[in-house]
Backbone and ligand atoms as CSV (ligand in chain L), in Angstrom:
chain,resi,resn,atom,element,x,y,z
A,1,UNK,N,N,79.447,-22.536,-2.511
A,1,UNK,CA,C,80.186,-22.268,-1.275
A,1,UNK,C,C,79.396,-21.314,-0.372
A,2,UNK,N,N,79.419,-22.031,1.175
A,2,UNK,CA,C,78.485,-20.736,1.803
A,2,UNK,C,C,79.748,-19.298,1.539
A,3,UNK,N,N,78.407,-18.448,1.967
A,3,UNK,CA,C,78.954,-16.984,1.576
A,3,UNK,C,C,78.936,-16.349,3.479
A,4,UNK,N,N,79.924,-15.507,3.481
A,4,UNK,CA,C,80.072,-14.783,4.674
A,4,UNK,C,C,79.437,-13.396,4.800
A,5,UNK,N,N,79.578,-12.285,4.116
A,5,UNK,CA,C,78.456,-11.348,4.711
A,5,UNK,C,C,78.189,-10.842,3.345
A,6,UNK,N,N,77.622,-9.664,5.028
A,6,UNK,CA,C,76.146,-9.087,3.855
A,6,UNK,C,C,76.254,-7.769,4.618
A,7,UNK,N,N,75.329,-7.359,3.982
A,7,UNK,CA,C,74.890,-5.621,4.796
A,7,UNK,C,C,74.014,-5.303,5.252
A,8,UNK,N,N,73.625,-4.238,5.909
A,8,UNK,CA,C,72.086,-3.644,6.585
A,8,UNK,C,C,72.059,-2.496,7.200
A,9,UNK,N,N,71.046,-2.602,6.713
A,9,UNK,CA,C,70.550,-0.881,7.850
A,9,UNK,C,C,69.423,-0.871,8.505
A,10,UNK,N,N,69.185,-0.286,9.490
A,10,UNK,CA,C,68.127,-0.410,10.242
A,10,UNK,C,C,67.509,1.175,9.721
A,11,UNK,N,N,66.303,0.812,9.119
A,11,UNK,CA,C,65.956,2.245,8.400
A,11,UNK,C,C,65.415,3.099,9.132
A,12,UNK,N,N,64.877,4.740,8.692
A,12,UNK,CA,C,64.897,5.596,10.142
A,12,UNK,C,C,63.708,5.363,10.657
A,13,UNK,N,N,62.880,4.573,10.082
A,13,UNK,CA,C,60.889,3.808,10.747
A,13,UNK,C,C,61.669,3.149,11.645
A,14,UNK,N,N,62.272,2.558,11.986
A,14,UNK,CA,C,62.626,1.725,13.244
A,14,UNK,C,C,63.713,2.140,13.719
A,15,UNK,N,N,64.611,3.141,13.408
A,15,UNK,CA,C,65.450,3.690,14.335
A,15,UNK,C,C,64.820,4.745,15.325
A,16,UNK,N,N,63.949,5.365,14.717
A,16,UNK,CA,C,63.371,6.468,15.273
A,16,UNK,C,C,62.413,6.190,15.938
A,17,UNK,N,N,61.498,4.499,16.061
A,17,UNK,CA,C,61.027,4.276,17.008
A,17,UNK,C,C,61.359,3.472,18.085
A,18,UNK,N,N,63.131,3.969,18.223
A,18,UNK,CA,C,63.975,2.901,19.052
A,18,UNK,C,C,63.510,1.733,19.206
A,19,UNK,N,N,64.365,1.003,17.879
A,19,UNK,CA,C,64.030,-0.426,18.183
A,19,UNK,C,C,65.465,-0.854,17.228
A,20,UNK,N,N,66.335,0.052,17.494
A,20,UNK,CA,C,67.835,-0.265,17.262
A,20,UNK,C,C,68.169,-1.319,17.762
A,21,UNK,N,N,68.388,-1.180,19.166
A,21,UNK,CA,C,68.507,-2.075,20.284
A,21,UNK,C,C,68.168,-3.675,20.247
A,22,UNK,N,N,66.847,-3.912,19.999
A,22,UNK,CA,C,66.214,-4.607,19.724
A,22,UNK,C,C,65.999,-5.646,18.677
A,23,UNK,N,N,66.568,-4.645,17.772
A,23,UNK,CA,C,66.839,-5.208,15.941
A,23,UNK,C,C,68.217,-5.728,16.180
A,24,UNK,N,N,69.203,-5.231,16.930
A,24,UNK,CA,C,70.581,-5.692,16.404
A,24,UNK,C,C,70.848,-6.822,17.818
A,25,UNK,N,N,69.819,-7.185,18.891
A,25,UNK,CA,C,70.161,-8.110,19.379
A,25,UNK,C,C,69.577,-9.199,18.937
A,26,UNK,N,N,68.353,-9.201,18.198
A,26,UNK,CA,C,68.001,-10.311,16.962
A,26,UNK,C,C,69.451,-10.858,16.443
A,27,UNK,N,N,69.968,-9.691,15.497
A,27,UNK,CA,C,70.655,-10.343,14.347
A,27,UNK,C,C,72.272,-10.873,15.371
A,28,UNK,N,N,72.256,-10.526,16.748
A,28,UNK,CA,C,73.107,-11.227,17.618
A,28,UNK,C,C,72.784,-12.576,17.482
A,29,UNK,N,N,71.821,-12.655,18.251
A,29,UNK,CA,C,70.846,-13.673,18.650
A,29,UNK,C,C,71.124,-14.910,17.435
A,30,UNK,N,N,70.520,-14.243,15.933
A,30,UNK,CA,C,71.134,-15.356,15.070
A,30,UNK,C,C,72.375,-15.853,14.852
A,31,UNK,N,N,73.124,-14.922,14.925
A,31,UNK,CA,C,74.583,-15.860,14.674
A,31,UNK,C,C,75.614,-15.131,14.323
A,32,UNK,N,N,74.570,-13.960,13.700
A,32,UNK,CA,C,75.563,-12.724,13.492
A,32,UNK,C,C,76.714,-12.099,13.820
A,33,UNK,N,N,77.840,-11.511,13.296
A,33,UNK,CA,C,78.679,-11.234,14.347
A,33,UNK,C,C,78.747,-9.843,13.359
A,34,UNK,N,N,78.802,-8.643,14.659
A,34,UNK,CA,C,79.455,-7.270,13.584
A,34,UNK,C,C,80.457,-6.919,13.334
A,35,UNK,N,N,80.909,-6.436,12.147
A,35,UNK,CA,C,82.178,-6.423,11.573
A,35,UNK,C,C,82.537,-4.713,11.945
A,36,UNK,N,N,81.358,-4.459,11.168
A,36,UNK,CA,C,81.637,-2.479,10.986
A,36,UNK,C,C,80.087,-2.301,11.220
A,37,UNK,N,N,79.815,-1.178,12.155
A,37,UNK,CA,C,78.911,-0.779,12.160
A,37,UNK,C,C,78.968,1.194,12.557
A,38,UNK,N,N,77.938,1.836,12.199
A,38,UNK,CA,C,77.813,3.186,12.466
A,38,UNK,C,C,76.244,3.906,12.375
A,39,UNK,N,N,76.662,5.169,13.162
A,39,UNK,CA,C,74.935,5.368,13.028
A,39,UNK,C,C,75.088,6.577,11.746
A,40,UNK,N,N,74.511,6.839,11.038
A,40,UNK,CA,C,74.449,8.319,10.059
A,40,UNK,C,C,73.282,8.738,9.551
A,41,UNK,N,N,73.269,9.924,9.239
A,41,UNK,CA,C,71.831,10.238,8.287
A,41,UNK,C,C,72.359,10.587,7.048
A,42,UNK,N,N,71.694,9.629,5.953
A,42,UNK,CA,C,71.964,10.060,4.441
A,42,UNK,C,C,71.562,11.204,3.920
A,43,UNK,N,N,71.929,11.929,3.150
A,43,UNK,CA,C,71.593,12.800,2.478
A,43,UNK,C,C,70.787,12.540,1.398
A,44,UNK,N,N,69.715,13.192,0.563
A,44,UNK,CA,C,68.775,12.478,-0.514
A,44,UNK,C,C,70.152,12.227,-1.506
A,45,UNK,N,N,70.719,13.019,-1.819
A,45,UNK,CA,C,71.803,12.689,-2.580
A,45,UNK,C,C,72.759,11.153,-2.298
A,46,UNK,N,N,73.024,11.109,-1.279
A,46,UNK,CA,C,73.627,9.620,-1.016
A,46,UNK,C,C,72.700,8.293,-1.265
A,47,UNK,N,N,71.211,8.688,-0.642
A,47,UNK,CA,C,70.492,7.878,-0.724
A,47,UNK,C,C,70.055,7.605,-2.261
A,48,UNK,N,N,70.011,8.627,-3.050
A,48,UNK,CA,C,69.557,8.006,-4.482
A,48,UNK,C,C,70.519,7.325,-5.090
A,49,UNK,N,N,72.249,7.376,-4.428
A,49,UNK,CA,C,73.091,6.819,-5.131
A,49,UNK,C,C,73.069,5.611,-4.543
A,50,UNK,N,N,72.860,4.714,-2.999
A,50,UNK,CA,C,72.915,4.118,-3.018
A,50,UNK,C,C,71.859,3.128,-3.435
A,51,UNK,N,N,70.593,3.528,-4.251
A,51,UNK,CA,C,69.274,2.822,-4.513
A,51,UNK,C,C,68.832,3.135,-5.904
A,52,UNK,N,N,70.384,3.868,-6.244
A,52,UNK,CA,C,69.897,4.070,-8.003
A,52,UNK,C,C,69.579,2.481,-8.846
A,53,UNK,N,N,70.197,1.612,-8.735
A,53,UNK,CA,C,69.634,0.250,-8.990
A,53,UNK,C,C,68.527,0.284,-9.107
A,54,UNK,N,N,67.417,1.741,-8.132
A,54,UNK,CA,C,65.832,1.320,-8.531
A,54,UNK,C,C,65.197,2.487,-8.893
A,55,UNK,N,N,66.184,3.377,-9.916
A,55,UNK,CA,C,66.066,4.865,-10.358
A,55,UNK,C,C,64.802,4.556,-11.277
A,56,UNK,N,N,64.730,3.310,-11.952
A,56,UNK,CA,C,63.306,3.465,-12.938
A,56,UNK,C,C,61.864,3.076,-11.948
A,57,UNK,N,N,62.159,2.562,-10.996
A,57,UNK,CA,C,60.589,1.968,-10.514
A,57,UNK,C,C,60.092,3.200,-9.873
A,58,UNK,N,N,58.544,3.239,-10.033
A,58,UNK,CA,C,57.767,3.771,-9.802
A,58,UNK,C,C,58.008,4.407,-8.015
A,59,UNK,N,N,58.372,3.529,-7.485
A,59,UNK,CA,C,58.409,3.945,-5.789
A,59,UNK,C,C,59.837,4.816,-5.847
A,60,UNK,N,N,60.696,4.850,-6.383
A,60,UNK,CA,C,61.920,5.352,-6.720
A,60,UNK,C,C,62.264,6.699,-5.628
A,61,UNK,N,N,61.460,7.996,-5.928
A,61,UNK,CA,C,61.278,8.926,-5.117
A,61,UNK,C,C,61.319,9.212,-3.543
A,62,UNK,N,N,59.787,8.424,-3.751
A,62,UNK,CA,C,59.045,7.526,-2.555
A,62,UNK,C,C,60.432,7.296,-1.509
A,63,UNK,N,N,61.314,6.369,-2.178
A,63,UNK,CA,C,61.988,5.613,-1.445
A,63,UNK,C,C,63.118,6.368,-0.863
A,64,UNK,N,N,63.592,7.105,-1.521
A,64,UNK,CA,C,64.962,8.017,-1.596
A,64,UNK,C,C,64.226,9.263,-0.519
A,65,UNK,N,N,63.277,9.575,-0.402
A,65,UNK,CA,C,63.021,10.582,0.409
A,65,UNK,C,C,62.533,9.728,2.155
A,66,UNK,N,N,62.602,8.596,2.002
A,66,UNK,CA,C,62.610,8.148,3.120
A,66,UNK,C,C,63.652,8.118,3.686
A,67,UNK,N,N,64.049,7.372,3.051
A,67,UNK,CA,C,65.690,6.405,3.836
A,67,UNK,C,C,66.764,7.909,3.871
A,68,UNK,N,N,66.209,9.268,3.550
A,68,UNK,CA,C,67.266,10.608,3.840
A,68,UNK,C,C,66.060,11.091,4.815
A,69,UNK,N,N,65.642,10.470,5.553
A,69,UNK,CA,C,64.085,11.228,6.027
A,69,UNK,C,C,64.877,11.535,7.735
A,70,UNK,N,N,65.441,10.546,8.274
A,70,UNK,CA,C,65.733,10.150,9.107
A,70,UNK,C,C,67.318,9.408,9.947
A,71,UNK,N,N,67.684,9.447,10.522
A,71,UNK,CA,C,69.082,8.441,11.138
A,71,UNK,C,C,69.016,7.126,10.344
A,72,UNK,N,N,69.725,6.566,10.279
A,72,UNK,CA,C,70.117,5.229,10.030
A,72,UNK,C,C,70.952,4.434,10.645
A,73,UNK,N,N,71.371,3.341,11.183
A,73,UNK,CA,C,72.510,2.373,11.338
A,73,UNK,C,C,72.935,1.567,10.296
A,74,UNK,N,N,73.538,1.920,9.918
A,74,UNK,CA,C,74.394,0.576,8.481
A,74,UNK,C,C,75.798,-0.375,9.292
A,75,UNK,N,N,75.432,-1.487,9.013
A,75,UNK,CA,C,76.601,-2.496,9.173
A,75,UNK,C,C,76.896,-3.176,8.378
A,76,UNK,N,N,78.301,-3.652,8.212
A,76,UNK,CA,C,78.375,-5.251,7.731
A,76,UNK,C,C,78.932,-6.581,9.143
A,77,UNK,N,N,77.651,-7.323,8.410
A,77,UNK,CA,C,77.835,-8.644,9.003
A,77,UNK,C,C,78.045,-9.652,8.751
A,78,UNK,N,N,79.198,-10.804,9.859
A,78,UNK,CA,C,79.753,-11.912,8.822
A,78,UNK,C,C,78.870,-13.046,9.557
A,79,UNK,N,N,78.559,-14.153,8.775
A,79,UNK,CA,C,78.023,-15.238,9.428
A,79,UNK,C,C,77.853,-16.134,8.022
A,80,UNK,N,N,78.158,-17.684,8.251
A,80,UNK,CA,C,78.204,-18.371,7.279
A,80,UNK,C,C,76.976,-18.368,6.166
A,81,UNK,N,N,76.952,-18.546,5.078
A,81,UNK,CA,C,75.570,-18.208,4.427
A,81,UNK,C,C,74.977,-16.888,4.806
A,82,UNK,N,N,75.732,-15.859,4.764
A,82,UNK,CA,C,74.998,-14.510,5.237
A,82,UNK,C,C,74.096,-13.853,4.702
A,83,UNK,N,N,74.000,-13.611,3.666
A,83,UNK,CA,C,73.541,-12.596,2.860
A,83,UNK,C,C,72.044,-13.577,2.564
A,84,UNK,N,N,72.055,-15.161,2.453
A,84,UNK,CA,C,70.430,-16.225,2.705
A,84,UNK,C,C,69.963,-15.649,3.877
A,85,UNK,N,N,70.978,-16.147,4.859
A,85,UNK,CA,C,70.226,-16.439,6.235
A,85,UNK,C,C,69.756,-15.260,6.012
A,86,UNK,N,N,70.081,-13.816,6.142
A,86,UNK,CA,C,69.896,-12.755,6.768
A,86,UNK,C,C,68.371,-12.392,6.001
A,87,UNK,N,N,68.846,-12.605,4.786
A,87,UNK,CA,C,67.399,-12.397,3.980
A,87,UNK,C,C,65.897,-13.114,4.758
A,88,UNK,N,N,66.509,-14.373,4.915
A,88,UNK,CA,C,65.199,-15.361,5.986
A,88,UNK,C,C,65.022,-14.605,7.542
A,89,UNK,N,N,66.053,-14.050,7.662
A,89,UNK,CA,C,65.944,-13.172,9.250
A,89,UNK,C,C,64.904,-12.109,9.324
A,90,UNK,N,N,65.090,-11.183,7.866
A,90,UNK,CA,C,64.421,-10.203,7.611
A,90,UNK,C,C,62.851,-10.357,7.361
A,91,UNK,N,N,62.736,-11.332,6.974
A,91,UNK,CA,C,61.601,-11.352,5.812
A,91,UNK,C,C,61.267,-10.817,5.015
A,92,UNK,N,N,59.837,-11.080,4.197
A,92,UNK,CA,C,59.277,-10.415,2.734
A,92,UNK,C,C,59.472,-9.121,3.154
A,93,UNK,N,N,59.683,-8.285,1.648
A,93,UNK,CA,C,59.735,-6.753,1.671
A,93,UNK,C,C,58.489,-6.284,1.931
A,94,UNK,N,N,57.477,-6.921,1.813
A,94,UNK,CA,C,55.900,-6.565,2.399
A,94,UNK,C,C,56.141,-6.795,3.904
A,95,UNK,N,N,55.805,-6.179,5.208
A,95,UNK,CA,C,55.819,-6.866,6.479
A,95,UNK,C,C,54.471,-7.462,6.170
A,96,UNK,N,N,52.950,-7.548,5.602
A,96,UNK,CA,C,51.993,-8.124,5.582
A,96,UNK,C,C,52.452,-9.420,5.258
A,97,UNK,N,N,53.466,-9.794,4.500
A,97,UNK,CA,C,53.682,-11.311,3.868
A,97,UNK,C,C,54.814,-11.571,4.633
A,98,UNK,N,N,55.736,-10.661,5.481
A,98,UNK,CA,C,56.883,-11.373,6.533
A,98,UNK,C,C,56.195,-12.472,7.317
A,99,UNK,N,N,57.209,-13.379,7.174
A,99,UNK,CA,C,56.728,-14.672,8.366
A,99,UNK,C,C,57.027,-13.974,9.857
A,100,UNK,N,N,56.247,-14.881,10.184
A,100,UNK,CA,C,55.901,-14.893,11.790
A,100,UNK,C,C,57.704,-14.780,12.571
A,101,UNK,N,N,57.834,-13.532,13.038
A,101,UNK,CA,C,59.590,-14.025,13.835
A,101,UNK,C,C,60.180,-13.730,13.452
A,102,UNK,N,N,59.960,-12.722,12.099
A,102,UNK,CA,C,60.790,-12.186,11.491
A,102,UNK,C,C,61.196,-10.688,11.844
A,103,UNK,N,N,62.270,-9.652,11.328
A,103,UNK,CA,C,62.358,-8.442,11.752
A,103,UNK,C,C,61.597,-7.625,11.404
A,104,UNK,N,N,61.165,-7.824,9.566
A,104,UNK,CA,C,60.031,-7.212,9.279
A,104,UNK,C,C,58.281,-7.140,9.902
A,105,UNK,N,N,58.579,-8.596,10.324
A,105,UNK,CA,C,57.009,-8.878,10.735
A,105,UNK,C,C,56.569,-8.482,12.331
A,106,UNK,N,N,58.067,-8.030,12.801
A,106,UNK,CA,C,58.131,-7.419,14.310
A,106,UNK,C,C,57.645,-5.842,14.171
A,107,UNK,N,N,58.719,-5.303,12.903
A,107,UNK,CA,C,58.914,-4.062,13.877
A,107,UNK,C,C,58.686,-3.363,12.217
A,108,UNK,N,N,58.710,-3.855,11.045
A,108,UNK,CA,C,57.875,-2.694,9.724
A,108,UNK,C,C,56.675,-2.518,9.902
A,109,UNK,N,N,56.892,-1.236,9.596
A,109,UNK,CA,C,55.308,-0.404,9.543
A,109,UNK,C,C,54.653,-0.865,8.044
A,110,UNK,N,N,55.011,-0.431,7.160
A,110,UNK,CA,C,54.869,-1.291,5.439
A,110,UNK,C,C,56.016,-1.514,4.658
A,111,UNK,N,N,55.386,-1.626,3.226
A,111,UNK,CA,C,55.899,-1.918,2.174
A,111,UNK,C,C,57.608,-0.725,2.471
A,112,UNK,N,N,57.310,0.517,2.383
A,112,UNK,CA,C,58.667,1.279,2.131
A,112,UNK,C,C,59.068,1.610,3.834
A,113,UNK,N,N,58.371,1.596,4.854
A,113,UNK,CA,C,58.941,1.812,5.875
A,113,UNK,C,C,58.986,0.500,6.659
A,114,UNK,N,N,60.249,-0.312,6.188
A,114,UNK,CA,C,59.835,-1.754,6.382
A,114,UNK,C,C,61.457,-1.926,7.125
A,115,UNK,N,N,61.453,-1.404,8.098
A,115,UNK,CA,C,62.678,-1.379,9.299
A,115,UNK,C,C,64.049,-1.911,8.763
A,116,UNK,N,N,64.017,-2.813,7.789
A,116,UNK,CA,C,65.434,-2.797,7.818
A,116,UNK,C,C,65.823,-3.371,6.206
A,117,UNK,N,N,67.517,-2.852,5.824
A,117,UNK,CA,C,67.847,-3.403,4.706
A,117,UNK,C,C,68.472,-4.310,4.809
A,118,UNK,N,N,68.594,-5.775,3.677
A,118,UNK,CA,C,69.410,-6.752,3.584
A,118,UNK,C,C,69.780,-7.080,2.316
A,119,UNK,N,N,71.197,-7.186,2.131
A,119,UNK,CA,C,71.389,-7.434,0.801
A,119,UNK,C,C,71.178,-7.900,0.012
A,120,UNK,N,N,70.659,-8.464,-1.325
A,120,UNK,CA,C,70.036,-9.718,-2.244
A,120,UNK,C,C,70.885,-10.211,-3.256
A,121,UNK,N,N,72.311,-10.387,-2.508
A,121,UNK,CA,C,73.822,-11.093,-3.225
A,121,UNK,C,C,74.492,-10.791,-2.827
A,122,UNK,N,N,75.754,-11.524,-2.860
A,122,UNK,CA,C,77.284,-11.360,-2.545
A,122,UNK,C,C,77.776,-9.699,-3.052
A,123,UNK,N,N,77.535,-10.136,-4.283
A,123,UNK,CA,C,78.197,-8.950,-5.227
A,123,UNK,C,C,77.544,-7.859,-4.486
A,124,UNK,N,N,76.373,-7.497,-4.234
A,124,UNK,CA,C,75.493,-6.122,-3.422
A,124,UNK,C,C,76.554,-6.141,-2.197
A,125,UNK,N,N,76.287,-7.231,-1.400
A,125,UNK,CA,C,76.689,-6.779,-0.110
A,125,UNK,C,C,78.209,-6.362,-0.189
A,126,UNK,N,N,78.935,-6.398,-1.112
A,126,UNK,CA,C,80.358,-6.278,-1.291
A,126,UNK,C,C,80.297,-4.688,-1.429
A,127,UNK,N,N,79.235,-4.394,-2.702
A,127,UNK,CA,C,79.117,-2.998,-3.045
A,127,UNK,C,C,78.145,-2.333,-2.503
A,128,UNK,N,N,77.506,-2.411,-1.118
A,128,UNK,CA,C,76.869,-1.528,-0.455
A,128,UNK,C,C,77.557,-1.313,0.864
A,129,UNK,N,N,78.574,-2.619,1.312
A,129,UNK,CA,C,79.285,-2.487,2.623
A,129,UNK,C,C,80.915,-1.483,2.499
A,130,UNK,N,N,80.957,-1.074,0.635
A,130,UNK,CA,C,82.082,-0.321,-0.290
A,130,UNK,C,C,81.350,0.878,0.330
A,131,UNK,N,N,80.001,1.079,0.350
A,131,UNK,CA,C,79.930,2.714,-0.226
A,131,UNK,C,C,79.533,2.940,1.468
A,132,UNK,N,N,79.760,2.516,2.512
A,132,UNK,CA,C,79.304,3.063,4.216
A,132,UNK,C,C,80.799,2.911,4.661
A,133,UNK,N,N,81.442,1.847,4.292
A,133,UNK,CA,C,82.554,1.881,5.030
A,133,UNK,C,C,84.103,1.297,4.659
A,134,UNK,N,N,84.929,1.916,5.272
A,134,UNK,CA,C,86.409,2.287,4.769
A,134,UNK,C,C,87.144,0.826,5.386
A,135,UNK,N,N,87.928,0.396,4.603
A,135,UNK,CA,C,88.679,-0.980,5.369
A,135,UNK,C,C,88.903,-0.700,6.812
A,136,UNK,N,N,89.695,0.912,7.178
A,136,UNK,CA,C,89.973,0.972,8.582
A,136,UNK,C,C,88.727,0.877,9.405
A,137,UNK,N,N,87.314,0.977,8.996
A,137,UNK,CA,C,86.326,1.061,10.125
A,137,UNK,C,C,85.930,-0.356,9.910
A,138,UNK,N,N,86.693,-1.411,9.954
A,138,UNK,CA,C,86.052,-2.660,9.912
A,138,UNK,C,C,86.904,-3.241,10.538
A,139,UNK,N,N,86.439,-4.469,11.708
A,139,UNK,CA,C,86.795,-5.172,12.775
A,139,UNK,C,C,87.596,-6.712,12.069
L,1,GDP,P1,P,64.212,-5.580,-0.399
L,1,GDP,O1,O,65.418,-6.174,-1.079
L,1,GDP,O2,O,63.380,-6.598,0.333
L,1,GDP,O3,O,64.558,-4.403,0.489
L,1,GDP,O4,O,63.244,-5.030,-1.559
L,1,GDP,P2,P,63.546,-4.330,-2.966
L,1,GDP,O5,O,64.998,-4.408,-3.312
L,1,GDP,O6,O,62.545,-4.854,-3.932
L,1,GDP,O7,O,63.150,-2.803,-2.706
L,1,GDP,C1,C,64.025,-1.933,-2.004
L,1,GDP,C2,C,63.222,-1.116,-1.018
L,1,GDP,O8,O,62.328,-0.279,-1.756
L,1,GDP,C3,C,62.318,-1.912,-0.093
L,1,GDP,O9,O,62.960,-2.405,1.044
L,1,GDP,C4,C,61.264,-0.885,0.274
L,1,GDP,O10,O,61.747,-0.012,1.306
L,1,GDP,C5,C,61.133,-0.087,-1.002
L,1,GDP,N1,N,59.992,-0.559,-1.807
L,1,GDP,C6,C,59.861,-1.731,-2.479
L,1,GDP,N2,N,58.680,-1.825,-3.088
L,1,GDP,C7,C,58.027,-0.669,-2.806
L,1,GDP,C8,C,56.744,-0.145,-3.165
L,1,GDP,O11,O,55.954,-0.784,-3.883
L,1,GDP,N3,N,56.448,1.097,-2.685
L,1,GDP,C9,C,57.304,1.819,-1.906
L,1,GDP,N4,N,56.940,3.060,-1.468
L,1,GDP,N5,N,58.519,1.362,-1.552
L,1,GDP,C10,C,58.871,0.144,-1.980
């Protein structure tokens, strides 16, 4: 069955080089529609909870001191097949291997400052769109 959403954030490498704007009229542009969206800055503490899923890999640190480095925008978005499409919107987590047209291959700098998050399942996007936002902040 197609699936309806997913989640994202526009991480602070591309918020902070204003290209908010830019990123979220893409994911217009595709088909997207926003449900809940907000701007915040994580705390390292929030951020390791929401990326403990990657508490053993080596970049682990790395990663958690980024994504609290800076602002963020987190949304959830509904669109049929969401959480595919959006993944194909984004591209590879490398921007060197993002296809051509993609968000990564626009506007990531690399591998960890790679402009934006997208969920990689239903079940994630259920439990990452749980931990940003409250039923009342959703449209
Ligand atoms: P995603 O689902 O495409 O975001 O990729 P993953 O779930 O594999 O990794 C989560 C995030 O960790 C990525 O978006 C990157 O920001 C970061 N990351 C992944 N691999 C590396 C790496 O080798 N080095 C560093 N510094 N960060 C990485």
């Amino acid at each position: 069955m197609a699936t309806n959403r997913t989640f994202t954030m526009i991480k602070p490498d591309a918020f902070g080089a204003g290209n908010t704007g830019a990123i979220l009229k893409m994911i217009q542009e595709a088909g997207f529609k926003i449900v809940a969206m907000k701007a915040t800055k994580l705390s390292a503490d929030l951020a390791g909870k929401f990326y403990e899923v990657h508490k053993e890999r080596p970049f682990y640190n790395d990663l958690v001191s980024f994504m609290s480095s800076g602002p963020i925008v987190a949304a959830i978005l509904e669109k049929d097949n969401a959480v595919e499409d959006f993944r194909k919107l984004i591209g590879a987590t490398n921007p060197a291997e993002a296809a051509e047209g993609t968000i990564r291959n626009m506007f990531a700098k690399s591998i960890d400052a790679n402009a934006v998050h997208g969920s990689d399942s239903d079940e994630n996007a259920e439990i990452e769109g749980n931990f940003f936002f409250s039923q009342a902040e959703r449209v």
